[in-house]
C-alpha atoms as one frame of an Amber mdcrd trajectory, in Angstrom:
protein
   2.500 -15.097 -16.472   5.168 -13.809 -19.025   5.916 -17.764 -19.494   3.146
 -18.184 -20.020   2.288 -16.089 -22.571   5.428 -16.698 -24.807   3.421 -20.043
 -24.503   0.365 -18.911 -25.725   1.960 -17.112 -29.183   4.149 -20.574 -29.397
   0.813 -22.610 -29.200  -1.727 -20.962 -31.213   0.492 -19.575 -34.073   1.621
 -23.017 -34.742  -2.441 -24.110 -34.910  -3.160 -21.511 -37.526  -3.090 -22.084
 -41.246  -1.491 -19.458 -43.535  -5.178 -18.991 -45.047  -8.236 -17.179 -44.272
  -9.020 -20.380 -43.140  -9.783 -21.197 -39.124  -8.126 -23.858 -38.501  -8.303
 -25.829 -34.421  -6.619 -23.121 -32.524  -5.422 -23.554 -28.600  -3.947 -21.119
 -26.409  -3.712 -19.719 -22.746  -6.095 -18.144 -20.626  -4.667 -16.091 -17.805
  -4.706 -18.707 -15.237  -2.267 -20.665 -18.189  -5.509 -23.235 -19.050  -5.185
 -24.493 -22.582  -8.496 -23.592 -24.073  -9.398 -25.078 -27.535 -11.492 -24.219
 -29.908 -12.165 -26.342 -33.139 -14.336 -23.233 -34.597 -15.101 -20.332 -33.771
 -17.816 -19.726 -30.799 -20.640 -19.280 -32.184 -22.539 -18.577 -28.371 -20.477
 -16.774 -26.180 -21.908 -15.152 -22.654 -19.483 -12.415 -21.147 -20.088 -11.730
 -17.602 -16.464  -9.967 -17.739 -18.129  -6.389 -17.610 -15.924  -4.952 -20.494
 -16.076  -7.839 -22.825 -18.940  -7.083 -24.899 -17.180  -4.133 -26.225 -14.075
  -5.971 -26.717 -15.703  -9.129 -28.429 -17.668  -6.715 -30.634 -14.743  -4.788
 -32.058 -12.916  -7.632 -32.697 -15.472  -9.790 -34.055 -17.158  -6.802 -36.203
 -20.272  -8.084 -35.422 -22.693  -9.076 -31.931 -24.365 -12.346 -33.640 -22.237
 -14.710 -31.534 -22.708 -12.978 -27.985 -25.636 -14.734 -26.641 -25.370 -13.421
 -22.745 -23.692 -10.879 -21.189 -23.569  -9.489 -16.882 -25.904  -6.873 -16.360
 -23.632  -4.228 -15.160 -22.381  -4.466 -18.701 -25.884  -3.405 -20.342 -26.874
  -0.829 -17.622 -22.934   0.536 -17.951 -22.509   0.586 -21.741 -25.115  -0.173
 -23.331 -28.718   1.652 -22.268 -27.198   5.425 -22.772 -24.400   7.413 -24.542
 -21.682   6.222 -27.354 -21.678   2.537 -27.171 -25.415   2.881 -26.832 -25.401
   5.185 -30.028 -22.761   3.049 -32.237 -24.033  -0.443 -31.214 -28.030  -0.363
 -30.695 -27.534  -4.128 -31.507 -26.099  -4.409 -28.080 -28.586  -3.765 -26.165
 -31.287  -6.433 -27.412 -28.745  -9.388 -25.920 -29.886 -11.270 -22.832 -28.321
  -9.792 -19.539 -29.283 -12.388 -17.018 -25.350 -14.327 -16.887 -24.142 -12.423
 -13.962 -25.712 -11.314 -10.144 -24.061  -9.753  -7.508 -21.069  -8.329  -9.308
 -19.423 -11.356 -11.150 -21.031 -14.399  -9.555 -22.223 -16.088 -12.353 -26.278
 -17.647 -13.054 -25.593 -20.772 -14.309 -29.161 -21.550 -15.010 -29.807 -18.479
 -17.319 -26.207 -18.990 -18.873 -26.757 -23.299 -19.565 -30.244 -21.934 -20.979
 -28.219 -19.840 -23.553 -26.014 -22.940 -24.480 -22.904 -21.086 -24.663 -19.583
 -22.613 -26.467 -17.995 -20.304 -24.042 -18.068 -18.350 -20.977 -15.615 -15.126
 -20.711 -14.927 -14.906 -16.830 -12.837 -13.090 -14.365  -9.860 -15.497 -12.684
  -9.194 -13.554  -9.338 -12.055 -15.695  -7.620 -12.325 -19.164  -8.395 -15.747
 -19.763  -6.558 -16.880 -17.584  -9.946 -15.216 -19.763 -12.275 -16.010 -23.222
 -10.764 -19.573 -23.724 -10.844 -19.652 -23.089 -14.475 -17.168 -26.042 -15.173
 -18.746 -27.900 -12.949 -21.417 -27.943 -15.305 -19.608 -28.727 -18.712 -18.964
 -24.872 -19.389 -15.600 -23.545 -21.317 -14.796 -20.876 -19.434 -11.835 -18.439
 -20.419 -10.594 -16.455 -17.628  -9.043 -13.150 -17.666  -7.135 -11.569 -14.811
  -7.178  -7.377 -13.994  -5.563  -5.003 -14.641  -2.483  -4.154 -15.342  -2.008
  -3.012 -19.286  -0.403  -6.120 -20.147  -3.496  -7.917 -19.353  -5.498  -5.570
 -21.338  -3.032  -6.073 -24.237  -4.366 -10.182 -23.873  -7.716  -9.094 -24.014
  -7.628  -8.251 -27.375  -5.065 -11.188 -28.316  -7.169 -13.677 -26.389 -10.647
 -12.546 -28.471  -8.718 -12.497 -31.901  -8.074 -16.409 -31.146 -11.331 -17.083
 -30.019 -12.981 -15.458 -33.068 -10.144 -16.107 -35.794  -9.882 -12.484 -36.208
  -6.208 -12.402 -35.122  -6.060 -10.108 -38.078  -8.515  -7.735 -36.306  -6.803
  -7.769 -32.658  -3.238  -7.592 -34.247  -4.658  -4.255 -36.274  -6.205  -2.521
 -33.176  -2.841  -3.334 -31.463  -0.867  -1.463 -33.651  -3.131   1.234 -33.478
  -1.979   1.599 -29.902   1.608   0.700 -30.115   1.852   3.273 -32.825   0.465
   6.289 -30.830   2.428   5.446 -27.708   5.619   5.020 -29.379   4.963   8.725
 -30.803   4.091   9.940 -27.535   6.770   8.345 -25.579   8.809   9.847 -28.498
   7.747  13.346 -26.991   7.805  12.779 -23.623  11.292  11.640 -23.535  12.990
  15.101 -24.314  10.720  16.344 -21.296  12.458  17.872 -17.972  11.759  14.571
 -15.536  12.332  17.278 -12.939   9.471  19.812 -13.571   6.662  17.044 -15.202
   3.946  18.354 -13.436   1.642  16.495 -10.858  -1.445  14.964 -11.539  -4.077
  13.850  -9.110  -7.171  11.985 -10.046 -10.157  12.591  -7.503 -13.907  11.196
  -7.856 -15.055  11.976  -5.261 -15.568  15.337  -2.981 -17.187  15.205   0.611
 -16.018  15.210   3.767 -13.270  13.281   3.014 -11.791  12.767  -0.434 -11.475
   9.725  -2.763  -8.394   9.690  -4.960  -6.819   7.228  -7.265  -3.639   5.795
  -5.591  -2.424   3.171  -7.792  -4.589   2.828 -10.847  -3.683   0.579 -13.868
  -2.780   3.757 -16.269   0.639   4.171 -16.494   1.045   8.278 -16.110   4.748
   8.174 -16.949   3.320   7.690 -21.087   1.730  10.709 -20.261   4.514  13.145
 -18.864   3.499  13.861 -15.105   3.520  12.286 -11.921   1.197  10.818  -9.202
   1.382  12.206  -5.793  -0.931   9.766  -3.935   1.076   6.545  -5.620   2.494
   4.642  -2.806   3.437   0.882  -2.584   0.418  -0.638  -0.990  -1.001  -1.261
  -4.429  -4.615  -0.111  -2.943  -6.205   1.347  -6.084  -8.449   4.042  -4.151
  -7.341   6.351  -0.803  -9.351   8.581   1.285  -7.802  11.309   1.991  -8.465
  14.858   3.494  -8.004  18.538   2.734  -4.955  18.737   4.655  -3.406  15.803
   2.765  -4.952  17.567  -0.220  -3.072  20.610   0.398   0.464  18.578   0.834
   0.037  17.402  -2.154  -1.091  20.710  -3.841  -1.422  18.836  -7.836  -1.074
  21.176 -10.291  -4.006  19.224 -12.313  -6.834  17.536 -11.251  -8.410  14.969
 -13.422 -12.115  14.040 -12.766 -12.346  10.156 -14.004 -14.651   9.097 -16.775
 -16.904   7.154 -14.630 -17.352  10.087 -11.929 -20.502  11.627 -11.702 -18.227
  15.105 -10.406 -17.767  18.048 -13.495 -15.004  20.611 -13.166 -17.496  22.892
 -12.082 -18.284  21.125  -9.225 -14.936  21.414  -8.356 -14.280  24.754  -8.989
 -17.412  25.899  -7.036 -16.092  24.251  -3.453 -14.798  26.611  -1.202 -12.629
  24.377   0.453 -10.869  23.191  -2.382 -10.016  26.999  -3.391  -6.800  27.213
  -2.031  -5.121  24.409  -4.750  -3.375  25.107  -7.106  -4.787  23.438 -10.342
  -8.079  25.065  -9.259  -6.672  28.520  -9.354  -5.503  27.671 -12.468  -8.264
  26.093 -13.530  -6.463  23.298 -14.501  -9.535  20.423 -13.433 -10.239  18.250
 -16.061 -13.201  15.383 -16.666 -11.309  12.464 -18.899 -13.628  11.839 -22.142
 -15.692   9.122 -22.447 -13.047   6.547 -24.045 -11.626   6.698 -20.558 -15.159
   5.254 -19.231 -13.946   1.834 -19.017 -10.199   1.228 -18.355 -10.316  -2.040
 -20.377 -11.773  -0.730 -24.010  -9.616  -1.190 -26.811  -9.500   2.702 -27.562
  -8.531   3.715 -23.684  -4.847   4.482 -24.926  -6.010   7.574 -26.296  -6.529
   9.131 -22.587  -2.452   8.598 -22.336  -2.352  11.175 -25.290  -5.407  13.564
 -23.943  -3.416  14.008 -20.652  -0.305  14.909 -22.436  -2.224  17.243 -24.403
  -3.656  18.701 -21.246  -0.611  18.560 -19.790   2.305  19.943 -22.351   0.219
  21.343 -25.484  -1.417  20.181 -28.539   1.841  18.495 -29.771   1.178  16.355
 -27.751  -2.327  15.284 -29.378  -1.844  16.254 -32.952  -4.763  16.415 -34.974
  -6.617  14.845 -31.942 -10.176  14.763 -32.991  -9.277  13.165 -36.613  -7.282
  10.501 -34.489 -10.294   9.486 -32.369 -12.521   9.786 -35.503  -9.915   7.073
 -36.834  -9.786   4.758 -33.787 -14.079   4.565 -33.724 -13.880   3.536 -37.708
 -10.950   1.463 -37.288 -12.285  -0.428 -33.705 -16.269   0.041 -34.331 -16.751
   0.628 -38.118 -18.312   4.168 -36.838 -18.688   7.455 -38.240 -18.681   9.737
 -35.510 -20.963  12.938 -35.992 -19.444  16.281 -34.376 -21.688  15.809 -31.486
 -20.778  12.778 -30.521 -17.416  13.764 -30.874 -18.002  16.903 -28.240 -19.784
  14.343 -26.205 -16.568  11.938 -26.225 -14.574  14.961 -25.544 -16.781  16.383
 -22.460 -16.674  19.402 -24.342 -19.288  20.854 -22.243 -18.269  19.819 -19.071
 -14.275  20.775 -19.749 -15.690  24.190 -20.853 -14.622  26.366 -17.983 -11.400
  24.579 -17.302  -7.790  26.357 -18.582  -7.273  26.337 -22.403  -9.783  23.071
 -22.856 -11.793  24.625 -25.966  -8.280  25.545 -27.026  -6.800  22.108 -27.423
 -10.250  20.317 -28.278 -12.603  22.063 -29.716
């Protein structure tokens, strides 16, 4: 795909007038399908769960989403700070998608879309809706590259390139910094870092997720080469591993407490150190455009505040800069997990 999208910069900057003006723009979708666009969408149904969020920041505005999956509305949109920032988001239709991803092509003609946002790993999800007449721009998961199109892809499709390119920086700013930071680190002693969501008789862990750890300064001891993104594991391989941190993802429904409260899990070292963490809320969907703050919050966690200067006025930033929002100190607390993070080693310290 890296041919492909030199392509796609190639092919739609050359479509683009050097106005305010939209002008016919084409470009490539991740299966490297020219997609054109004479105007902007004005109807677009997202059954991509994440794209709602991703079409409204770059967009500034939820007029043109028409439809959207319903694991995006119950996920995002019913309860906490997407909720909160974007009532409007919750009063679009969320019949487009059943079963996961497979689309309702009745209830998404019936919406008379000018485009369909879709995943590409499974074309039996993609056809019927061309079948029909539909545009349909796919988007493949999940490495970070992919998420960097994302944003790309929606600034084309909405001729806010000036929007996407902005939010982009944003990011490419704040990991320069940090990578800055965590090159003078010891690569010898970066300390080890497991994420676990769940806790019963056997344990889930995160393998091989899409977050690169290495921005962050630490190390994954459950990455192996099978690509897998989950593992169940138990104690014993727990106890090889012995991670000096635990994070609890955003998503889990597991608290430090929790955690710290189980017997068997004692014995560990980041629980006798209380070093078990639950990632804030930006971390709640690995695709939103503000999820490059968790690389800084783990560095934070894991080497100091340097790491996360002035953290809370940087996510207060990122919300006015990617939502237009004015976060109050409680929802800031609430992005933070303040109250969940509270017993866990120097947490209040860092955050607040």
């Amino acid at each position: 795909m890296v041919g492909c999208r030199k392509t796609i910069s190639a092919l739609v900057l050359s479509l683009f007038l050097p106005t305010t003006l939209y002008a016919e723009t084409s470009f490539l979708d991740h299966r490297g399908k020219v997609i054109t666009f004479k105007a902007p969408p004005e109807r677009v149904v997202t059954i991509v769960r994440s794209a709602p969020i991703i079409y409204r920041a770059i967009d500034e505005k939820a007029d043109n989403i028409v439809g959207m999956n319903k694991d995006s509305l119950v996920r995002y949109f019913t309860s906490g700070i997407y909720a909160e920032m974007l009532p409007e988001m919750a009063k679009i239709n969320a019949s487009a998608a059943k079963d996961g991803f497979v689309p309702n092509v009745e209830a998404i003609l019936a919406e008379k879309p000018d485009a369909v946002i879709q995943w590409t790993h499974d074309a039996k999800i993609i056809e019927p809706l061309e079948r029909v007449g539909l545009t349909v721009v796919g988007w493949q998961c999940c490495t970070e590259q992919d998420r960097l199109d994302y944003l790309t892809i929606t600034g084309y499709m909405t001729g806010r390139n000036d929007r996407a390119q902005a939010i982009l920086k944003a990011q490419s700013d704040t990991l320069k910094a940090l990578s800055d930071k965590v090159a003078k680190l010891n690569t010898a002693a970066l300390p080890s870092v497991l994420h676990i969501d769940k806790v019963a008789d056997q344990i889930q862990v995160i393998a091989n997720g899409s977050q690169d750890l290495s921005l962050s300064g630490v190390t994954n001891p459950a990455a192996d080469k099978t690509g897998e993104w989950w593992r169940t594991v138990d104690f014993e391989q727990l106890l090889v591993w012995n991670p000096e941190i635990i994070i609890i993802p955003a998503y889990a429904d597991l608290k430090p407490q929790d955690i710290f409260d189980n017997p068997v899990l004692a014995s560990l070292k980041a629980v006798k150190q209380k070093r078990v963490y639950k990632q804030p809320v930006f971390a709640r969907t690995p695709d939103a455009p503000e999820i490059f703050l968790t690389s800084e919050w783990l560095a934070a966690i894991a080497h100091g505040a340097d790491f996360a200067p002035e953290f809370k006025k940087q996510i207060a930033a990122t919300y006015r800069l990617i939502y237009g929002a004015e976060l109050t100190d409680a929802q800031m607390k609430a992005i933070l997990e303040s109250e969940s993070n509270g017993p866990a080693s120097r947490y209040v310290e860092l955050f607040g």
